[in-house]
N, C-alpha and C positions, 0 to 999 in steps of 0.2 A: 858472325858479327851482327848486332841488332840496331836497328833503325832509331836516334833519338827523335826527341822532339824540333820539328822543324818547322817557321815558319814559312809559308812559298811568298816568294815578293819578288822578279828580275821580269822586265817586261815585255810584257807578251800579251798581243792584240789577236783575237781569235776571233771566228766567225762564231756565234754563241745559236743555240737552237733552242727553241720553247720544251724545258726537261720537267714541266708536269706529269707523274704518272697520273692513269688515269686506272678506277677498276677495271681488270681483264686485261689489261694492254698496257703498251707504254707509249711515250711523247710520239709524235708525227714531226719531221723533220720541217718547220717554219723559217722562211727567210728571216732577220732581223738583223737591224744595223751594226755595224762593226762596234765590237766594245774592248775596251782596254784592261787587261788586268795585268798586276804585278805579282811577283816571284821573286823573292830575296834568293833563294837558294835551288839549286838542280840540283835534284838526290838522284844518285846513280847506284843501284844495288847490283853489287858484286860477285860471281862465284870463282874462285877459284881451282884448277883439277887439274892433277897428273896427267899424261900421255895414256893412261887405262883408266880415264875416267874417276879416279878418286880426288872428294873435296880434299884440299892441303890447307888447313888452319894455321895459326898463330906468325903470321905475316905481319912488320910490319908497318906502321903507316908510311913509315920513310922509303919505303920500299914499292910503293906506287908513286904510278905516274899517270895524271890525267888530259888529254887534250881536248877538246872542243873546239870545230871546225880547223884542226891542224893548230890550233894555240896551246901550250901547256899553260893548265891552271893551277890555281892557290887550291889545295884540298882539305877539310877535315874529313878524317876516316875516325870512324865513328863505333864504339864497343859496348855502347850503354844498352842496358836489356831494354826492346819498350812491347806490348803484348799486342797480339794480334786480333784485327777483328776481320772475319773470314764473311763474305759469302758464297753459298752452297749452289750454282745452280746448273739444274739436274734435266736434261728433254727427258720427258715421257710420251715423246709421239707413239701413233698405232705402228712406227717403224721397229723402234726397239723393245716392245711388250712383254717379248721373250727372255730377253737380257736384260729387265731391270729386277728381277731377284736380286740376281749377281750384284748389281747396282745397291741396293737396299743394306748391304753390308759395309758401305759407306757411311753407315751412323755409328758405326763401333770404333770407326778409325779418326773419327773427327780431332778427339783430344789430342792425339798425336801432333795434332799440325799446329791446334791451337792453345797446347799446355792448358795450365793449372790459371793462369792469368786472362788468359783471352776470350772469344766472344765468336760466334758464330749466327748466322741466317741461314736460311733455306725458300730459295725459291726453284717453281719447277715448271718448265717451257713445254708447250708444241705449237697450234698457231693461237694462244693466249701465254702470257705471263701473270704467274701467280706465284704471292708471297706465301709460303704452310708457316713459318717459322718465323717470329722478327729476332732481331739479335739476342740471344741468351747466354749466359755463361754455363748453362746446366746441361751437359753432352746427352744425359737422356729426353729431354726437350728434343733435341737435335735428331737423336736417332728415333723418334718418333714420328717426327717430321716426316723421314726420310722416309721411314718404311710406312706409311700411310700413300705415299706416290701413285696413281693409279695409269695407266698407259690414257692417251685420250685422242685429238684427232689428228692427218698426217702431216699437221705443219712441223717448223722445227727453225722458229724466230732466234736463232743465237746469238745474233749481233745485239737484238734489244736485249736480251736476257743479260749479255754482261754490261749493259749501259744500264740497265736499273740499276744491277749489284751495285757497278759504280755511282749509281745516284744516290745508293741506300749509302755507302760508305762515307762520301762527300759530308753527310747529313750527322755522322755518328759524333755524341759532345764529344769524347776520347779523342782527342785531333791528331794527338802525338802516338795512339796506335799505327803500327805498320799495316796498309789496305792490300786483303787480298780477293782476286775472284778465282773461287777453282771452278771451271765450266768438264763434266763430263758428258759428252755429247760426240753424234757425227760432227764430222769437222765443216758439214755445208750446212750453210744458211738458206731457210725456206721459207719467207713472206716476212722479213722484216720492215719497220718502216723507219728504222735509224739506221742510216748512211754509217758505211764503218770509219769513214773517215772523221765523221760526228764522232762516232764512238771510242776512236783511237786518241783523237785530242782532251777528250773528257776525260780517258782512262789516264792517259802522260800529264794531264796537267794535277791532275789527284794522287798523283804517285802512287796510282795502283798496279799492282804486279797481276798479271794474271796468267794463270797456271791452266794447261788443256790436260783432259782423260779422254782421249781419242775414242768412239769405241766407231772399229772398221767399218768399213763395206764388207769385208767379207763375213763379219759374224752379222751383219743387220741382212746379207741375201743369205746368208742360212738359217736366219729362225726370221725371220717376217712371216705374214700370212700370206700364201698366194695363191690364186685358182688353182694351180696346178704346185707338184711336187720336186720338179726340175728345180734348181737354183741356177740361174744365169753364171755363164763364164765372166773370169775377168781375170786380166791380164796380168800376170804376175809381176809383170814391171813396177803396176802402181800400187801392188800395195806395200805397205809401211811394215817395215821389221817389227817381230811380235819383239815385246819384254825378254827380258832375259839375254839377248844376244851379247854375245862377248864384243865390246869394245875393241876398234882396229883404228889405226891411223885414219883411215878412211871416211869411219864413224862417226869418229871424234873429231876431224876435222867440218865434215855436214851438220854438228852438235852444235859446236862451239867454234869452229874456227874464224880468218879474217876473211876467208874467201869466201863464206855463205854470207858475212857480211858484207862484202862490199857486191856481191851480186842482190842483199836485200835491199840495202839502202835508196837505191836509184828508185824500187816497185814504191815504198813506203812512201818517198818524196812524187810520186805519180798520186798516190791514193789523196795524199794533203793537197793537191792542188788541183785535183778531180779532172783527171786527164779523160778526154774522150774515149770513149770507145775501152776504155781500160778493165778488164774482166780479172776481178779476184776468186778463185776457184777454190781455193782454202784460207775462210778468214781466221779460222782457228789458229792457224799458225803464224797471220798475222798479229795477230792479239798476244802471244805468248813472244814472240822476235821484239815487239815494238816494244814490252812492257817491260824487258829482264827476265819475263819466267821463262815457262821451259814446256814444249809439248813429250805427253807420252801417250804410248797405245793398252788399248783396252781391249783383250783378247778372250779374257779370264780374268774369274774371282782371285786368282790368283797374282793374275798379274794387275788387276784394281790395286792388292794390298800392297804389292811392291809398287806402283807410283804413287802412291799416295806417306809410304814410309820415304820414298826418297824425295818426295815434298818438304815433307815435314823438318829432312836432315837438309835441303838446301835452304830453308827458312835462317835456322838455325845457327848457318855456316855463310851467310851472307855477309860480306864486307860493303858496308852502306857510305857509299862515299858523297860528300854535298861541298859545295862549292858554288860562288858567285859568279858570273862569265865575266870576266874580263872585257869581253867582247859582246858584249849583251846587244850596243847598239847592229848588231850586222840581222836582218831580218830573213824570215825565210827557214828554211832547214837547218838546224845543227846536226852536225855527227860530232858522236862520243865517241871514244879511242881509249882506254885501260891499258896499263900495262904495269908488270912488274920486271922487278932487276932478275929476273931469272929465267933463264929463256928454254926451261923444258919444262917450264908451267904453262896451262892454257887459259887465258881469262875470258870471261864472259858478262856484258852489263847490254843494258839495253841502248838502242844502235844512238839514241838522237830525241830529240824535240823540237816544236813549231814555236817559232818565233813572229806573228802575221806584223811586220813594221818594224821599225826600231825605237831607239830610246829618245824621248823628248828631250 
């Protein structure tokens, strides 16, 4: 299902931050006084999936049910094609030098995400941000970009990196385009100077989705450079299951289910109200939980092209649902809640949005 054209108007008071980029870099997080903006409509994008993981299409609108803070809302579900416009951004620290070959075959996959209609950028992070690519519709433009990428030095700014994309998208005349950021990167953040809670409110109130390409710890300690030839142990507890693994109850419950959600919801509402002492250790996965997209790992050339085909296919397959809140005046956190009349389907939207005040 594809995202139409939507005005935002329902109101919504946010801490705002000075979002000039600047050559080499981006905004520095500046106080400034509270400002008020409206949002007619919460668009909530959709995926749908079996118990084994497969998207189930052709659902439908009657057949959803949406709440917002425990209220069910008035919905349009929504079918109309609208094209996408993608930004690409890629770390090239001296961390992963070794793996951006691999990396570099990301310009052949492009069209896939963004068909025959849409639009793509290329930027490419370590402790600078830099634009190679501004929006093109011409995939060889793109993969030129891409494979032009050179490794450079060992920062690895993630957070500003998706807060540009979202500033480049914000920006784009195409308004009724659906906004993506695909980030292929470690999933830690190294000398940024936008707060991800900046960058979380920026990305939900633009209706940007953003999509993670993991690539591990353990493929960045086996091909980094080091004095020596040893690669550091690390504890198999944390790393992240490679691609490819078969789908279990288990899985798919920590993918999609209600109980990853209701243990993310409470971190996310800490991050919006900048709780002391409060340590995000993977914002990567905060960025794809908060947005509706979806993280994967990056192991293999191989397993690049399978997240990047199953991007493409949950673009695709997305039931974009919008709605006015009912309950607009209640200030603070909303949670979103989906659901349909079927209950050995699994659904998946992004958890909520910031509210700072209520409705005059």
């Amino acid at each position: 299902m594809k995202l139409s054209a939507l005005a935002s108007q329902a109101l919504l008071a946010v801490a705002v931050f000075a979002q000039a980029p600047q050559q080499g870099g981006v905004s520095v997080d500046i106080d400034t006084p509270i400002i008020k903006t409206s949002v007619t409509n919460i668009v909530a994008p959709v995926l749908v999936t079996d118990q084994n993981g497969n998207i189930v299409d052709g659902l439908q609108p009657n057949q959803f049910h949406l709440f917002d803070n425990g209220k069910e809302q008035n919905i349009q579900v929504d079918v109309a094609y609208e094209p996408i416009s993608l930004v690409i951004a890629i770390e090239c620290s001296s961390r992963v030098e070794a793996i951006l070959p691999q990396i570099k075959h990301l310009g052949s996959l492009v069209q896939s995400i963004i068909g025959i209609q849409g639009e793509a950028a290329v930027l490419k992070f370590d402790g600078r941000i830099m634009v190679t690519q501004d929006f093109t519709n011409d995939p060889d433009k793109v993969k030129v970009a891409i494979n032009r990428i050179q490794a450079g030095s060992s920062g690895s700014r993630m957070i500003d990196a998706v807060d540009r994309g979202v500033y480049m998208l914000k920006n784009r005349p195409n308004k009724s385009n659906r906004k993506i950021v695909l980030v292929v990167s470690e999933t830690r953040d190294e000398g940024s100077e936008t707060r991800l809670k900046t960058a979380l409110m920026d990305a939900t109130l633009q209706n940007v989705i953003v999509y993670n390409v993991d690539i591990t710890q353990l493929a960045v300690r086996l091909t980094e450079k080091r004095p020596d030839a040893i690669a550091p142990r690390m504890d198999a507890s944390a790393m992240r299951a490679p691609m490819g693994m078969a789908n279990t109850p288990t899985t798919m419950e920590q993918n999609y289910g209600q109980q990853n959600r209701v243990q993310f919801v409470p971190l996310l509402k800490e991050i919006y109200i900048d709780a002391k002492g409060i340590f995000i250790k993977d914002p990567a996965t905060q960025f794809a939980r908060a947005t509706g997209g979806h993280e994967f790992v990056f192991l293999s050339q191989k397993g690049l092209e399978s997240a990047v085909q199953r991007i493409g296919t949950e673009l695709h397959s997305h039931y974009m649902i919008s709605y006015k809140p009912s309950n607009g005046s209640e200030g603070g956190y909303h949670t979103i809640e989906v659901g349909v009349n079927r209950s050995d389907l699994i659904v998946k939207t992004r958890p909520g949005y910031y509210i700072g005040g209520g409705q005059n």
